[in-house]
C-alpha positions in Angstrom: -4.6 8.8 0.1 -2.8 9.4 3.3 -2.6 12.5 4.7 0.8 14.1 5.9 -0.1 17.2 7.7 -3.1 19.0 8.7 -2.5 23.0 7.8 -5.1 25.5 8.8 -6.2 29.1 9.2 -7.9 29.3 13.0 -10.7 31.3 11.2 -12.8 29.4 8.5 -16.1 30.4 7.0 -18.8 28.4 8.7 -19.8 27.0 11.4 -16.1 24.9 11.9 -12.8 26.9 12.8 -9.5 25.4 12.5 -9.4 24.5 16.3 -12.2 22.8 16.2 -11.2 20.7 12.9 -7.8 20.1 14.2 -9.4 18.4 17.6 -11.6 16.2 15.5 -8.6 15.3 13.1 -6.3 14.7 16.3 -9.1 12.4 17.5 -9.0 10.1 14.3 -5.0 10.6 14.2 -3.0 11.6 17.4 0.5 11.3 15.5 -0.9 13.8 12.8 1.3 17.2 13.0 -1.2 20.3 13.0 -0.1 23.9 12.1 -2.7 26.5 12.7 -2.2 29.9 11.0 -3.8 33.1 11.8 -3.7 36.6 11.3 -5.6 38.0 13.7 -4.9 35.8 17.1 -6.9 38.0 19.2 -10.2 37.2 17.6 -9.2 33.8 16.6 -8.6 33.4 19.9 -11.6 34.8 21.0 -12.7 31.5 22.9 -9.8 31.1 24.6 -6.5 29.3 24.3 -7.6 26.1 26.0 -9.1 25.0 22.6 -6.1 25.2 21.3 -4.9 21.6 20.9 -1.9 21.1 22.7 -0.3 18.9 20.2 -1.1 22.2 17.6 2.0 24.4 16.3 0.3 28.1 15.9 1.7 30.3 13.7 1.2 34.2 13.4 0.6 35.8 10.2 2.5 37.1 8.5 5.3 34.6 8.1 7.6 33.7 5.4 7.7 30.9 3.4 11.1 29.9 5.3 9.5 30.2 8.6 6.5 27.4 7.0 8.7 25.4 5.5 11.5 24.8 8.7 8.3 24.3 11.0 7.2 21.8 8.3 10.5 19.8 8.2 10.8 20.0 11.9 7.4 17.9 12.4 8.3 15.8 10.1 11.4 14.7 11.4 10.1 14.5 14.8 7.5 12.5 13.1 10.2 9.8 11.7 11.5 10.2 15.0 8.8 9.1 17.1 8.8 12.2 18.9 5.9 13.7 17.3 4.3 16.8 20.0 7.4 17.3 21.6 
């Protein structure tokens, strides 16, 4: 099954956070849009923003459902588009 989006929360039990797991997906598919969530940037972003992917959307919690779903439809019309991290 193909996979259309890779949506994550920065922090994830474990060993693996959601920057990490977006860099390793990234690697396998550079066209894939990623949008990282998190609540609490300051600690998620505890290891610095140059982790961050730069192809990566991030989105602050809270957010509404409308603010998800345009950043959604914008990636993938960039994505149809061929402008995909732009």
């Amino acid at each position: 099954m193909p996979i259309d989006l890779l949506f994550s929360d920065v922090l994830l039990p474990g060993s693996l956070n959601g920057k990490a797991l977006a860099r390793t997906i990234l690697a396998r598919d550079p066209t894939l849009p990623v949008v990282l969530a998190s609540g609490n940037w300051d600690l998620a972003n505890s290891g610095g923003t140059s982790d961050v992917p730069e192809e990566a959307i991030v989105l602050q919690k809270p957010y509404t459902a409308t603010q998800l779903s345009a950043i959604i439809q914008k990636l993938f019309d960039e994505q149809k588009s061929g402008r995909v991290g732009s």
